[in-house]
VEXDREN-2710 file (C-alpha; in Angstrom, 1 decimal):
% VEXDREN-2710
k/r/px/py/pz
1/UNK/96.9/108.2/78.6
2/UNK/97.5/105.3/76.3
3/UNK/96.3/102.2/77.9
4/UNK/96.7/98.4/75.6
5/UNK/94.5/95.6/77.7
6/UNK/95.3/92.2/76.8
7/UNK/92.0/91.6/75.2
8/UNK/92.9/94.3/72.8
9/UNK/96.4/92.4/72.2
10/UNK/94.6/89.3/71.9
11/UNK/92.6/90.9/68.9
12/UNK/95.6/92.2/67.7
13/UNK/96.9/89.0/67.6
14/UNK/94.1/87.2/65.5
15/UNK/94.2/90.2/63.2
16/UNK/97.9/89.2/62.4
17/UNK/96.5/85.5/61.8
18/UNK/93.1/86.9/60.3
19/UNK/95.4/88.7/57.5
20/UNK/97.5/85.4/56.7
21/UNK/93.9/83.4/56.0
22/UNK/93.4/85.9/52.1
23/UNK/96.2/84.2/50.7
24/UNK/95.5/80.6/51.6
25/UNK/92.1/80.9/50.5
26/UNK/92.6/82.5/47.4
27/UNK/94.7/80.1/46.7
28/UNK/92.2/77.1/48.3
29/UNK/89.3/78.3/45.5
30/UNK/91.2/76.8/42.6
31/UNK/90.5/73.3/44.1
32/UNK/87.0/74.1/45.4
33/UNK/84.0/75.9/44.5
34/UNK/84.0/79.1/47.3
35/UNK/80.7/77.8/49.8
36/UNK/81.7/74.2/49.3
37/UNK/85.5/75.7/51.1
38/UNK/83.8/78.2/53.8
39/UNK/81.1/75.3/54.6
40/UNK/83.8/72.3/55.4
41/UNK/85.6/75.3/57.0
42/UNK/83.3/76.3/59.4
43/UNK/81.8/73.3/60.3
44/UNK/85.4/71.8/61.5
45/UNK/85.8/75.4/63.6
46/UNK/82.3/73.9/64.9
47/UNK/83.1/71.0/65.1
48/UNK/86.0/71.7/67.5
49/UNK/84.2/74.0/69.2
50/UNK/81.5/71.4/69.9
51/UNK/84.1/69.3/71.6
52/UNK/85.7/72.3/74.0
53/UNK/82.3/73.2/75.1
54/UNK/80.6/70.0/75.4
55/UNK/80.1/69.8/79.0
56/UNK/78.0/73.4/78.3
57/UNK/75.9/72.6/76.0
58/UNK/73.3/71.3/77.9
59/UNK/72.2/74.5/79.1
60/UNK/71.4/76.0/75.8
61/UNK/69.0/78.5/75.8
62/UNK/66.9/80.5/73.2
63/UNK/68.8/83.7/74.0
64/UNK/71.6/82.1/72.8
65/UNK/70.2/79.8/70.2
66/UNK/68.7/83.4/67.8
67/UNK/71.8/85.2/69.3
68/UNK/74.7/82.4/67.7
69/UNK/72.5/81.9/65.0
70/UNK/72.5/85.7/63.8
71/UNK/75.6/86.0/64.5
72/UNK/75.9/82.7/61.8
73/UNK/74.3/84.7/59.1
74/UNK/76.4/87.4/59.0
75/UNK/79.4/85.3/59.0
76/UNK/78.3/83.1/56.6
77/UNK/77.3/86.3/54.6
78/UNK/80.8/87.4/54.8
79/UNK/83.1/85.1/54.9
80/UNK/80.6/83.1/52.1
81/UNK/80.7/86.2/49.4
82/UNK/84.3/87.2/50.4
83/UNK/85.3/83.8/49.1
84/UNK/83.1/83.9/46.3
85/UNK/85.2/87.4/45.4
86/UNK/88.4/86.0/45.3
87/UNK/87.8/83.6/42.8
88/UNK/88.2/86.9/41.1
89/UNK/90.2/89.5/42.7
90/UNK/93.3/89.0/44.3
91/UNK/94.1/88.4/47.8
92/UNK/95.5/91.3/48.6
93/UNK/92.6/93.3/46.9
94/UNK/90.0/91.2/49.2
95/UNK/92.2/92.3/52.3
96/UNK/91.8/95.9/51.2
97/UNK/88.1/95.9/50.3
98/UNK/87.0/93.7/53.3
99/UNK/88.5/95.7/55.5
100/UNK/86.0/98.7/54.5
101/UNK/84.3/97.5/57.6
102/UNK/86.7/99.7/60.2
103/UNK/84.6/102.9/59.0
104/UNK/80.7/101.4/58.5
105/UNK/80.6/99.6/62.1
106/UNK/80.4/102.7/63.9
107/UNK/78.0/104.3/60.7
108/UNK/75.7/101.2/61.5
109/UNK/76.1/101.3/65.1
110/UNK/75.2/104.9/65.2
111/UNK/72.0/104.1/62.9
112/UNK/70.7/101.4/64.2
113/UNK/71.8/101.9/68.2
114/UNK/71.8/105.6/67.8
115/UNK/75.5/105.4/70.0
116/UNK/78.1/107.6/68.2
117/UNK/81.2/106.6/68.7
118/UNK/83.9/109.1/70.5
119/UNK/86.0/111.3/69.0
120/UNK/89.1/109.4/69.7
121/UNK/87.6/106.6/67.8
122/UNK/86.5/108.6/65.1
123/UNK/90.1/110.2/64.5
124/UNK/91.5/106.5/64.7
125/UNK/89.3/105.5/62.0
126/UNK/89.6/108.2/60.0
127/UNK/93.4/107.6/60.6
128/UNK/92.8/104.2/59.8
129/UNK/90.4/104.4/56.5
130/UNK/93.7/107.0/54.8
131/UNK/95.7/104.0/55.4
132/UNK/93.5/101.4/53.8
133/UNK/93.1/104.2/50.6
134/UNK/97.2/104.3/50.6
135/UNK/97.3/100.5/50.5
136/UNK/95.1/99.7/48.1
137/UNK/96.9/103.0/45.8
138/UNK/95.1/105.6/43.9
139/UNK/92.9/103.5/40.8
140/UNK/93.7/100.4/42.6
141/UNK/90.5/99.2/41.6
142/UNK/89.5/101.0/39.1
143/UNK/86.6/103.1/38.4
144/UNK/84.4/100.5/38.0
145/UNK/83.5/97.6/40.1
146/UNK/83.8/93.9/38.7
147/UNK/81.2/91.6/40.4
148/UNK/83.8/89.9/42.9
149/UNK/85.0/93.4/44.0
150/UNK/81.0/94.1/44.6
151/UNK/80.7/91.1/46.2
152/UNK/83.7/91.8/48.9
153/UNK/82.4/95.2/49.3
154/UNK/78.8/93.8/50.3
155/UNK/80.8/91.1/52.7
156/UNK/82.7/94.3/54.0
157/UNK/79.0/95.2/55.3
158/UNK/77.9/91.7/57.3
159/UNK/81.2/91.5/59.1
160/UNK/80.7/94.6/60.5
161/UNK/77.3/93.3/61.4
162/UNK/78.8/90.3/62.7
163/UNK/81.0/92.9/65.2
164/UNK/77.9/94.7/66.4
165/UNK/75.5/91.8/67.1
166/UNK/78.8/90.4/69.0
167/UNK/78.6/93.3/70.8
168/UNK/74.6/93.7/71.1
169/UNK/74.5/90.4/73.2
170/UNK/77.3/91.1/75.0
171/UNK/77.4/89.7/78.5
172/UNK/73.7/88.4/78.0
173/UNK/74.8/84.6/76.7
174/UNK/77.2/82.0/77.3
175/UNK/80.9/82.4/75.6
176/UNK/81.0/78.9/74.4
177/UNK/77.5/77.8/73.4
178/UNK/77.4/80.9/71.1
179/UNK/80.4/80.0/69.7
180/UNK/79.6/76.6/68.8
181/UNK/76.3/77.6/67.1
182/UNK/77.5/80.6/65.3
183/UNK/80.3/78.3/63.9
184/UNK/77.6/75.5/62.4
185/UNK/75.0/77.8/61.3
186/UNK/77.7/79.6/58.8
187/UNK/79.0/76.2/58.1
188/UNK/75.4/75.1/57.5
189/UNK/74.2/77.6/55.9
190/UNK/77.1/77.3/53.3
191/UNK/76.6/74.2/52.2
192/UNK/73.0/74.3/51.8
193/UNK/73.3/77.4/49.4
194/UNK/75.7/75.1/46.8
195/UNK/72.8/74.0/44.7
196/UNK/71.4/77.5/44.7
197/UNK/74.8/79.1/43.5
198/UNK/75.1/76.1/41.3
199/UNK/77.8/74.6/43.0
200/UNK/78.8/71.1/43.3
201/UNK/81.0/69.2/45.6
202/UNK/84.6/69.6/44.6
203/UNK/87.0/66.3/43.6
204/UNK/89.4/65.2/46.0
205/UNK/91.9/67.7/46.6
206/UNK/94.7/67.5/49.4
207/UNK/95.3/71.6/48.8
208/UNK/91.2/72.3/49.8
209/UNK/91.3/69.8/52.5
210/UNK/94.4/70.8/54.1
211/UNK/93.4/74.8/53.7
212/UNK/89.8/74.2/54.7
213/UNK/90.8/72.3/58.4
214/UNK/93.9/74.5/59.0
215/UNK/91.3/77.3/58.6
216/UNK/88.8/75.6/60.2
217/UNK/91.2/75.6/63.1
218/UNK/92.0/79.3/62.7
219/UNK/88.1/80.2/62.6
220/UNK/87.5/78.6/65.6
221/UNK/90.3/80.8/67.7
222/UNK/89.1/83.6/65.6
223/UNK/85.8/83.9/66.5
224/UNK/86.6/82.3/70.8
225/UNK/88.9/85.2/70.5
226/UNK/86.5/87.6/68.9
227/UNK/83.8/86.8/71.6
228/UNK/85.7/86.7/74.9
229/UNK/88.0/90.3/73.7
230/UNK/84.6/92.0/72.9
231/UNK/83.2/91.5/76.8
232/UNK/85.1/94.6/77.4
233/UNK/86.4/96.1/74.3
234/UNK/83.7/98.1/72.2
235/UNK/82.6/97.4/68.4
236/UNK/84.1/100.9/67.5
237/UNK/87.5/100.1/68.9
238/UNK/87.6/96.6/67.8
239/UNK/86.7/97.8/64.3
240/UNK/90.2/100.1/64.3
241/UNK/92.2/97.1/66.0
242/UNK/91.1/94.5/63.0
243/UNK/92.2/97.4/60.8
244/UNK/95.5/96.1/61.1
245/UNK/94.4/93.0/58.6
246/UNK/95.2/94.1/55.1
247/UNK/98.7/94.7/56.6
248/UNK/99.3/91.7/57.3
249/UNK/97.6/90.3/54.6
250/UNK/99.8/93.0/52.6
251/UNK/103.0/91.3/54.8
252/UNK/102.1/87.8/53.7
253/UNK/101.8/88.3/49.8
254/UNK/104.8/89.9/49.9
255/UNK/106.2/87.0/51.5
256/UNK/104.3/84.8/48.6
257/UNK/106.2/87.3/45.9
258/UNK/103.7/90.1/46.0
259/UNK/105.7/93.4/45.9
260/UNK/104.0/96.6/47.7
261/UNK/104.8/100.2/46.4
262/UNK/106.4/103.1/48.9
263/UNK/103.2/104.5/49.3
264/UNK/101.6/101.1/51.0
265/UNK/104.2/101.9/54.4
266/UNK/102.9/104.9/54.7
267/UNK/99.5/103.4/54.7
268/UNK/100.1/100.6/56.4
269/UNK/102.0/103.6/59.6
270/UNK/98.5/105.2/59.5
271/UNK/96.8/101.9/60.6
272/UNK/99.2/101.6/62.6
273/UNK/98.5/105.3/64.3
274/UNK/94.8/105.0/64.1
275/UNK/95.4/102.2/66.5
276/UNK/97.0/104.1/69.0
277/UNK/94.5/107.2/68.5
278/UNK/91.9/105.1/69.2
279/UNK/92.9/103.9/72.5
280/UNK/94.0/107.1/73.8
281/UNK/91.7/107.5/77.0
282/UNK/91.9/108.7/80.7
283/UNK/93.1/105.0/82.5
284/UNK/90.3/105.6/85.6
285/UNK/87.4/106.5/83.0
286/UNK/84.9/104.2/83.9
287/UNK/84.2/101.8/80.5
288/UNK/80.8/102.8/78.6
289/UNK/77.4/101.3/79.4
290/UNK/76.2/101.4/76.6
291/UNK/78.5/99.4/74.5
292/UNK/78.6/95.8/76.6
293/UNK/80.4/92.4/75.1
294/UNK/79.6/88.6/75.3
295/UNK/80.2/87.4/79.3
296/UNK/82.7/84.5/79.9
297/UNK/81.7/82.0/82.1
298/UNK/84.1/78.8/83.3
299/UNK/82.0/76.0/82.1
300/UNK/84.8/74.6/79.3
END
């Protein structure tokens, strides 16, 4: 019996505003050199976060300090090269390739956590990864792989990492303080690789500081969001919910001028039904042990 929880619409919901984000930094990137953007722009989402969870803070832990900052890495490893990518694909390319991750989290979670996922979830990816190859259209890439399309497809990797380690310490650490130090240590983290990509600060633009606290904003929800859903809403199925991305990132370059061939509805239906496969389950089937999610606690 199909059963939606509201931490599953709540994902659905950041996926819509997750898809928006290609455009606007694609965009952002002609004013600012890529980690110079994702640092100011994680760093605000920290810095916000830091202010919301203050009265936590205090009880920071090293559980939570190695579990935020790995979960750090592999956003700063994904949202850092994806940025870099775009300087040379388009947006709605990134969308397409980044969203590669639906199908490896379950590959990695079954190699590294030996759990395979259900069958359910593995017709709703399946479902899910036809849509994404309608999308992007037969060739849409080419045979061969320019560097900022290899660079997406490697960031395609560490945000499915980023699901699973969410996943890994779920309901071991505090929501908020995990937050807050995922959010600096990718901000961090981006700013001290400039001088090794040969990056230098950007001048003064209105268009990269605008984009980079407006998505600073958005990365902070994003990743609360992320966090809180995932207490009770597995990697797998999370995977196929933010599948549902290059749609809307598909929706809002259409909106920007961008015009999608026939074959990218039926694509984007399949998404759409790999969804619903996915979260076809009996409604008094007792939720897996093996796949637990980050606990909330009422300390903000």
């Amino acid at each position: 019996m199909l059963h939606i929880r509201r931490q599953e619409l709540a994902l659905i919901a950041i996926t819509v505003l997750w898809g928006a984000t290609f455009l606007i930094v694609h965009e952002a990137v002609r004013y600012s050199g890529p980690l110079f953007f994702v640092g100011v722009r994680f760093l605000t989402a920290g810095l916000i976060a830091v202010l919301v969870f203050r009265r936590a803070l205090s009880g920071l832990n090293r559980r939570e300090l190695i579990a935020g900052s790995a979960i750090g890495v592999s956003v700063f490893l994904g949202y850092g090269l994806q940025t870099i990518g775009l300087q040379s694909v388009s947006s709605s390319t990134s969308a397409f390739l980044t969203a590669l991750y639906v199908p490896i989290v379950p590959l990695l979670q079954w190699a590294v956590f030996r759990r395979a996922p259900r069958l359910a979830a593995l017709a709703g990816i399946g479902l899910a990864f036809a849509g994404l190859v309608l999308l992007a259209g037969p060739g849409a890439t080419g045979l061969t792989l320019n560097t900022g399309e290899v660079l997406t497809l490697i960031s395609a990797v560490a945000i499915a990492a980023e699901i699973l380690l969410i996943g890994h310490y779920a309901g071991r650490v505090h929501l908020g303080r995990v937050t807050v130090v995922q959010l600096l240590v990718a901000g961090a983290l981006s700013l001290a690789a400039m001088p090794v990509a040969g990056e230098s600060v950007p001048s003064f633009s209105w268009v990269w500081l605008t984009a980079a606290v407006g998505l600073g904003a958005a990365s902070y929800v994003i990743q609360l969001v992320m966090n809180w859903a995932q207490n009770s809403v597995s990697p797998t199925r999370a995977a196929v919910i933010y599948a549902g991305e290059p749609v809307w990132g598909g929706v809002f370059g259409r909106l920007a001028g961008d015009r999608l061939p026939p074959l990218a509805f039926v694509g984007a239906a399949l998404i759409v039904a790999g969804v619903i496969v996915s979260e076809l389950r009996p409604r008094d089937r007792p939720a897996p042990q093996s796949e637990p999610a980050i606990r909330e606690e009422s300390t903000v």
